[in-house]
N, CA, C and O atoms as CSV, one atom per row, in Angstrom:
chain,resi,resn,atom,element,x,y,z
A,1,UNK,N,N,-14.300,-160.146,-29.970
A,1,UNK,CA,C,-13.266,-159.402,-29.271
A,1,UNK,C,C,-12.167,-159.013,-30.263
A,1,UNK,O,O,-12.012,-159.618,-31.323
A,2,UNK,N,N,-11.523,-158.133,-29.934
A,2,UNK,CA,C,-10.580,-157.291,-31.353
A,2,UNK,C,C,-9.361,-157.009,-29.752
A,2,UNK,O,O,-9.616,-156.885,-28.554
A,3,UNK,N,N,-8.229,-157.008,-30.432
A,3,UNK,CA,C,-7.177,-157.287,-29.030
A,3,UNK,C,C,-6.236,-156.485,-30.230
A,3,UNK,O,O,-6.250,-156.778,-31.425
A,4,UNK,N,N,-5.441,-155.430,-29.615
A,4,UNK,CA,C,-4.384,-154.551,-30.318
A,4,UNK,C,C,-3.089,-154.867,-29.832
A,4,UNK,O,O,-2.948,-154.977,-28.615
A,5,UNK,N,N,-1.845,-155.077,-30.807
A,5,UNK,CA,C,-1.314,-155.088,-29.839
A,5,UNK,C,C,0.192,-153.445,-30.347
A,5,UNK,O,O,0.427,-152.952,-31.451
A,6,UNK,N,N,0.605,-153.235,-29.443
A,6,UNK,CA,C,1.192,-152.053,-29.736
A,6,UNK,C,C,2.758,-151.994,-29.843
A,6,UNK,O,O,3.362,-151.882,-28.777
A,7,UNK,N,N,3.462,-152.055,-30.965
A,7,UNK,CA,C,5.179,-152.293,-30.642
A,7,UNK,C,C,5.799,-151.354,-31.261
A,7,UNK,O,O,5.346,-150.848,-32.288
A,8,UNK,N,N,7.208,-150.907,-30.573
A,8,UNK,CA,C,7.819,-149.896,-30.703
A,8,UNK,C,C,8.364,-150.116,-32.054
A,8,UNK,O,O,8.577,-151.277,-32.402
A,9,UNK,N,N,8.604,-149.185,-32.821
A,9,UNK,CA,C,9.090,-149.463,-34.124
A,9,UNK,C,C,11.063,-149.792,-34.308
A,9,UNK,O,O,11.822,-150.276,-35.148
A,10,UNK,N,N,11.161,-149.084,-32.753
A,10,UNK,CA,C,12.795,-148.528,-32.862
A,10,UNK,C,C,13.121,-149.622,-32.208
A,10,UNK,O,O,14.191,-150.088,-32.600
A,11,UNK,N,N,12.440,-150.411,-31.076
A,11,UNK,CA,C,13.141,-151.395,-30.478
A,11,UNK,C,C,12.584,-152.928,-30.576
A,11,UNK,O,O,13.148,-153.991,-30.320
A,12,UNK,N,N,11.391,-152.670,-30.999
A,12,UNK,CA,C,10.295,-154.317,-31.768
A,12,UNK,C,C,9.859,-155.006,-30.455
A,12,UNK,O,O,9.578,-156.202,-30.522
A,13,UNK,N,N,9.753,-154.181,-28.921
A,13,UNK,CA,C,9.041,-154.359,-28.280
A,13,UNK,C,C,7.806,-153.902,-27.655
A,13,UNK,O,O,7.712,-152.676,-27.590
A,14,UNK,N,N,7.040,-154.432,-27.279
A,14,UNK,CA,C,5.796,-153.925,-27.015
A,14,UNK,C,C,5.872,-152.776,-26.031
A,14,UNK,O,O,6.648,-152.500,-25.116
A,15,UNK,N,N,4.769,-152.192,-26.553
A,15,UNK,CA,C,4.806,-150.581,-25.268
A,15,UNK,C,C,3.578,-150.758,-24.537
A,15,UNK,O,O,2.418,-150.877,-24.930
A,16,UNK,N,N,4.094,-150.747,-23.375
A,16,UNK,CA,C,2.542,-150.564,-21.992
A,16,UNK,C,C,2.374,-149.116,-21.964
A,16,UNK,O,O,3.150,-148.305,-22.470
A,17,UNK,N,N,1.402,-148.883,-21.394
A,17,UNK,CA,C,0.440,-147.777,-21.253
A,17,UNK,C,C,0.213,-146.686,-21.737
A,17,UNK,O,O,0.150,-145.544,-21.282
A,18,UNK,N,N,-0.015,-147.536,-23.581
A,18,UNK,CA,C,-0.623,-146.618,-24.148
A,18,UNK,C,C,-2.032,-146.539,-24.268
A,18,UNK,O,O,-2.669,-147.592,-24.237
A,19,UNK,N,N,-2.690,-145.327,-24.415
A,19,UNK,CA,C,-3.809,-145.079,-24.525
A,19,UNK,C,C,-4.449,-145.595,-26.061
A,19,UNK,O,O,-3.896,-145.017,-26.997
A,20,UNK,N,N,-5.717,-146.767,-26.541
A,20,UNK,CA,C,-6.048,-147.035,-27.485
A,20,UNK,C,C,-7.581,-146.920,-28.050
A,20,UNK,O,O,-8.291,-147.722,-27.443
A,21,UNK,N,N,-8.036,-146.449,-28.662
A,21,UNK,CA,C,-9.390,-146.729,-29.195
A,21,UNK,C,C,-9.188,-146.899,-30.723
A,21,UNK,O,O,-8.169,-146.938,-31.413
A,22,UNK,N,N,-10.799,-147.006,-31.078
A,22,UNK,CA,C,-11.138,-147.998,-32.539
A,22,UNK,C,C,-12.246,-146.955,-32.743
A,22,UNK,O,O,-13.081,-146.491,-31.967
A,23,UNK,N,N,-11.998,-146.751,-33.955
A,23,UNK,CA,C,-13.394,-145.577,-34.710
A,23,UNK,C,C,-13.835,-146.763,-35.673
A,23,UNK,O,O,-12.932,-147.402,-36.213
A,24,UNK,N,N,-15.064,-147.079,-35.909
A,24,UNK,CA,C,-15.684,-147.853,-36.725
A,24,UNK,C,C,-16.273,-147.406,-37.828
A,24,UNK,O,O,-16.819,-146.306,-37.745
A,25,UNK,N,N,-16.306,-148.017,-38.915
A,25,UNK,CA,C,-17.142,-147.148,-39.916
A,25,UNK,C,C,-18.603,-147.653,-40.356
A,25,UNK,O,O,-18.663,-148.867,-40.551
A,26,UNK,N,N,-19.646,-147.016,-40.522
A,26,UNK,CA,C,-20.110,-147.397,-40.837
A,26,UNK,C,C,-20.825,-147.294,-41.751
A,26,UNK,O,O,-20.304,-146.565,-42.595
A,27,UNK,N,N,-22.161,-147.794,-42.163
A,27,UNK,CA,C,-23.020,-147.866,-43.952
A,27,UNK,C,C,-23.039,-146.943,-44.241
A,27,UNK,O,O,-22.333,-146.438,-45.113
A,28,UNK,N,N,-24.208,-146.213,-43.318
A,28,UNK,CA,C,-24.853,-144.762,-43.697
A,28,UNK,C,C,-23.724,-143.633,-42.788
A,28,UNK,O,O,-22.831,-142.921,-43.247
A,29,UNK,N,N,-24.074,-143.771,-41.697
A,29,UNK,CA,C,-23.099,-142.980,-40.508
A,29,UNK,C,C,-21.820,-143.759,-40.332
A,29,UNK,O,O,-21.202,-144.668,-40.886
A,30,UNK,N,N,-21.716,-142.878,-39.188
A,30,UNK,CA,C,-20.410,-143.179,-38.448
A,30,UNK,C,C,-20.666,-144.650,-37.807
A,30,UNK,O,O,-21.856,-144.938,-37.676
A,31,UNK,N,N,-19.698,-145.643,-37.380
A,31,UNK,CA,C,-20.108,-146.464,-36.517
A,31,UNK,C,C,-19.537,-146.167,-35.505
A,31,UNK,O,O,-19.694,-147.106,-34.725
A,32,UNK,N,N,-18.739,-145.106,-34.889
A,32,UNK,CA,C,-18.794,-144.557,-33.554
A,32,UNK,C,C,-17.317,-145.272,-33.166
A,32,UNK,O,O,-16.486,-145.920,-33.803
A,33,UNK,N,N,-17.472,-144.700,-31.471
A,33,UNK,CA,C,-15.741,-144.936,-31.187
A,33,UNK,C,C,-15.818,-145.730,-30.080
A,33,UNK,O,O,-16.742,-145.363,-29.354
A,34,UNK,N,N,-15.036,-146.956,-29.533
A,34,UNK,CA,C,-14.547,-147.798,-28.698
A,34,UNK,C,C,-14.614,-147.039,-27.530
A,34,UNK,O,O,-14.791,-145.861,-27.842
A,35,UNK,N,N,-14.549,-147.197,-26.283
A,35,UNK,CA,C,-13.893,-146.816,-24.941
A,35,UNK,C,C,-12.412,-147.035,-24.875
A,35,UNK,O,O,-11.961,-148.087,-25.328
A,36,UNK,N,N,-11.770,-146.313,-24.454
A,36,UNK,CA,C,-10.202,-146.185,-24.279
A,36,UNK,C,C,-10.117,-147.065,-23.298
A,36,UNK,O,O,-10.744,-147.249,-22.255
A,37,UNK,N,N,-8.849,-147.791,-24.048
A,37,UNK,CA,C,-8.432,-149.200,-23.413
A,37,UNK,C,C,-6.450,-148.808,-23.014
A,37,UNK,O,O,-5.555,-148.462,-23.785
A,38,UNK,N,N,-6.440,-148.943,-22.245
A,38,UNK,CA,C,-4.496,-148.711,-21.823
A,38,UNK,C,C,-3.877,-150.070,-22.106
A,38,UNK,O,O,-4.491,-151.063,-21.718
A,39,UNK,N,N,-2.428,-150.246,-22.909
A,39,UNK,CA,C,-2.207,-151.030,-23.308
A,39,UNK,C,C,-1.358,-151.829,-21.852
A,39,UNK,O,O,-0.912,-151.109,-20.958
A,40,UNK,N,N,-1.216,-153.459,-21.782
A,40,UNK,CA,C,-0.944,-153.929,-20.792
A,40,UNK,C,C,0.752,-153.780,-20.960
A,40,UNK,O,O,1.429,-153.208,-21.815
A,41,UNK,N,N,1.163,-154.660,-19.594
A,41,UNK,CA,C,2.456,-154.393,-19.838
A,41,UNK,C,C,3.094,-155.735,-21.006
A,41,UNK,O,O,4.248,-156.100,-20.781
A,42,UNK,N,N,2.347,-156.413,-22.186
A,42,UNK,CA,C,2.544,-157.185,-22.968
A,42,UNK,C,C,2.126,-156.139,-24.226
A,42,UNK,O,O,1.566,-156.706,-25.164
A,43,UNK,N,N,2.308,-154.819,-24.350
A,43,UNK,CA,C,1.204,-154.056,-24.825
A,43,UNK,C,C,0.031,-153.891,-25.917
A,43,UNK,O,O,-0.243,-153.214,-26.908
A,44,UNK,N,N,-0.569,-155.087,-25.003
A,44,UNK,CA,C,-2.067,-155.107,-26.008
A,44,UNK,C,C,-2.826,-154.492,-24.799
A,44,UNK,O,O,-2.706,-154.365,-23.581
A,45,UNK,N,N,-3.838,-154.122,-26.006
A,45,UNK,CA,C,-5.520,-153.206,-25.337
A,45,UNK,C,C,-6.455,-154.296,-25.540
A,45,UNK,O,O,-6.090,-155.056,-26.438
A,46,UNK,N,N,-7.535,-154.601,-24.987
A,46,UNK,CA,C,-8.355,-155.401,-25.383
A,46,UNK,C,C,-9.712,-154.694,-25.594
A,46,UNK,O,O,-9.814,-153.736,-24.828
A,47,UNK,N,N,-11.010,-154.903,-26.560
A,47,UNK,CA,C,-11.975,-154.723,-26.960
A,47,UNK,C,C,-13.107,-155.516,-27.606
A,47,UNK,O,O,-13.126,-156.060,-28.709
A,48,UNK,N,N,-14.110,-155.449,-26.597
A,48,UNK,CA,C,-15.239,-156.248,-26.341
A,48,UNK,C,C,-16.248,-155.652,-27.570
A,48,UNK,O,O,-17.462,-155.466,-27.493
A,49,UNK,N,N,-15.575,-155.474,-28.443
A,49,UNK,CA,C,-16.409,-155.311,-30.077
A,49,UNK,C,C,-16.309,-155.865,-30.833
A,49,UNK,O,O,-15.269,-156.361,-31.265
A,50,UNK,N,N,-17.706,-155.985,-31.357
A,50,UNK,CA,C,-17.653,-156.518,-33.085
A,50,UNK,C,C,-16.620,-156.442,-33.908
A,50,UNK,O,O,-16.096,-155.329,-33.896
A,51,UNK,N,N,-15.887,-157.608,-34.982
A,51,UNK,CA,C,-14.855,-156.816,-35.784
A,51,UNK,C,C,-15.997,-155.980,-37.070
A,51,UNK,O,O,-17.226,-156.000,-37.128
A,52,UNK,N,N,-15.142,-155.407,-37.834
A,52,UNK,CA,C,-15.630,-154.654,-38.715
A,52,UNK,C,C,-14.587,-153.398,-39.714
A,52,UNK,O,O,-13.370,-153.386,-39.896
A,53,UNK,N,N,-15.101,-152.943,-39.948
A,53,UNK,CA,C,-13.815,-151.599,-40.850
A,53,UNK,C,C,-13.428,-150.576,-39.860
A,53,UNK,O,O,-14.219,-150.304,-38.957
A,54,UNK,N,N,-12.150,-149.913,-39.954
A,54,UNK,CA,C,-12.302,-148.881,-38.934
A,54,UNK,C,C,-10.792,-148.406,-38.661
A,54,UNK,O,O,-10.030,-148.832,-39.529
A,55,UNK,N,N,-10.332,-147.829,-37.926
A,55,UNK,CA,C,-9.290,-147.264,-37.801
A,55,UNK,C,C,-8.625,-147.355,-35.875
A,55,UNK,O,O,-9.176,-147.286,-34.776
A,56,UNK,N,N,-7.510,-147.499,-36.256
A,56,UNK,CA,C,-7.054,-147.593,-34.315
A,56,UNK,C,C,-5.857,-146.502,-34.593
A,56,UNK,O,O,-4.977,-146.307,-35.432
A,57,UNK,N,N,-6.276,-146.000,-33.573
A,57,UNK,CA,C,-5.727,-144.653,-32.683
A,57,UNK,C,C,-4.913,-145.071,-31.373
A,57,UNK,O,O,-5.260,-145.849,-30.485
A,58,UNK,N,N,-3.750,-144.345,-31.500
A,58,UNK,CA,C,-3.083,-145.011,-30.370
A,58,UNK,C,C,-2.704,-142.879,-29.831
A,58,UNK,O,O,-2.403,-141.769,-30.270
A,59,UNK,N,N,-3.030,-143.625,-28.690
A,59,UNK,CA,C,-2.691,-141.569,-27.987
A,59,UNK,C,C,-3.093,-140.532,-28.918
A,59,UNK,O,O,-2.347,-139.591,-29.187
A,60,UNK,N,N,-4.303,-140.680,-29.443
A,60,UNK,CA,C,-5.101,-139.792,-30.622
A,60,UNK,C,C,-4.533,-139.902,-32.270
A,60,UNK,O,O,-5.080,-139.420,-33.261
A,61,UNK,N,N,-3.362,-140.634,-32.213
A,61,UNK,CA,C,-3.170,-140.524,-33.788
A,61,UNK,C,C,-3.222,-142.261,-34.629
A,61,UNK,O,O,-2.769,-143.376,-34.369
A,62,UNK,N,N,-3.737,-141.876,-35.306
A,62,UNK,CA,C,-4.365,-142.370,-36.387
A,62,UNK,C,C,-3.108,-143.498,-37.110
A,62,UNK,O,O,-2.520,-143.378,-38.185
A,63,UNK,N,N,-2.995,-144.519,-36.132
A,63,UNK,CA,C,-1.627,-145.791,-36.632
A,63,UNK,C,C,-2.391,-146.845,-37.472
A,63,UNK,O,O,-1.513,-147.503,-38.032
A,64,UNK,N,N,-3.453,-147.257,-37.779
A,64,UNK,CA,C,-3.816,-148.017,-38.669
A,64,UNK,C,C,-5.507,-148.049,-38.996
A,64,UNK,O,O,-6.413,-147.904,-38.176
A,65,UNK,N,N,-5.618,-148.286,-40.449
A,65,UNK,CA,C,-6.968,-148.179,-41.087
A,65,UNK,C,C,-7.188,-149.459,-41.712
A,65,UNK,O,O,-6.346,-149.926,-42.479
A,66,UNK,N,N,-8.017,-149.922,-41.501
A,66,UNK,CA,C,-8.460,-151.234,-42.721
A,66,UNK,C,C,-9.754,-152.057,-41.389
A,66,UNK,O,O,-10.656,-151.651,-40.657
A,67,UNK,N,N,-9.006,-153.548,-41.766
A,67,UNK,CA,C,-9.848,-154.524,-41.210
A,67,UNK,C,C,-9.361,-154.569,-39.425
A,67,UNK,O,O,-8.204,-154.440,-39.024
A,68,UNK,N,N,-10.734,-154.812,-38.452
A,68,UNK,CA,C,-10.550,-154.774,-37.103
A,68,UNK,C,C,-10.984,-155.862,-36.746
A,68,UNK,O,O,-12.192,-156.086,-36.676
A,69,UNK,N,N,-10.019,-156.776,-36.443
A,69,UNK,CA,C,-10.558,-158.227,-36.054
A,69,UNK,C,C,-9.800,-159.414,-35.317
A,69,UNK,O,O,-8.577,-159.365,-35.453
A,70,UNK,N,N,-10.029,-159.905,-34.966
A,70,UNK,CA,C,-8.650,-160.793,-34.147
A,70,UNK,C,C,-7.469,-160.154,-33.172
A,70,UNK,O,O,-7.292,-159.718,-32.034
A,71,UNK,N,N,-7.093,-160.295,-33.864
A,71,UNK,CA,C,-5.816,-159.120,-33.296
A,71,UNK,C,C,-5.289,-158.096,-34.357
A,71,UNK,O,O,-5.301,-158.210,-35.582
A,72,UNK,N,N,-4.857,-157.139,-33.637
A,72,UNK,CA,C,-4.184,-156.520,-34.885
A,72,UNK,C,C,-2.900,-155.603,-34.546
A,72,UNK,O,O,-3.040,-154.579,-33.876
A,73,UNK,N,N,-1.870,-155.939,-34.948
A,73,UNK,CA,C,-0.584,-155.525,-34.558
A,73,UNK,C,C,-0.107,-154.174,-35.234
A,73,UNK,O,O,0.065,-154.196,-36.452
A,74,UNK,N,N,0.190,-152.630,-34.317
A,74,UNK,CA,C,0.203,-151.791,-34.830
A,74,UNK,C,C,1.710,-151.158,-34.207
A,74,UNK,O,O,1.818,-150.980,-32.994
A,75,UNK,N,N,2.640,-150.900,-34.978
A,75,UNK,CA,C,3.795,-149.933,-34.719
A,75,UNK,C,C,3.648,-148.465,-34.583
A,75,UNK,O,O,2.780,-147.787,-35.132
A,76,UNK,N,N,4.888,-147.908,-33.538
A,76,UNK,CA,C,4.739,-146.550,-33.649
A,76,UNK,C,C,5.876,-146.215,-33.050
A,76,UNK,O,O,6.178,-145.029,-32.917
């Protein structure tokens, strides 16, 4: 499980209902994209995936690239 969690940059609290997915990368291809998860009102998304390399998208733009695993805490 890979759990996002989403915090405002201006006020350092979490934001509910944002829209989140995870693009994965993979060897040869793509490793494809998550199902859109809405962030709670604690604002994490949760995701029933493998960790791995990849990128999280919060409302289509592109807030963090690297490792997807545990949790992963992203500003915006």
């Amino acid at each position: 499980m890979i759990s996002v969690k989403v915090v405002s940059k201006s006020t350092g609290k979490p934001v509910s209902g944002k829209r989140v997915q995870l693009g994965f990368e993979g060897n040869w291809l793509p490793g494809g994209m998550s199902s859109d998860e809405r962030t709670n009102s604690e604002g994490e998304a949760h995701f029933d995936n493998d960790p791995g390399k990849g990128i999280v998208y919060v409302d289509g733009s592109n807030v963090h690239k690297g490792d997807l695993r545990g949790r992963v805490v992203v500003y915006i």
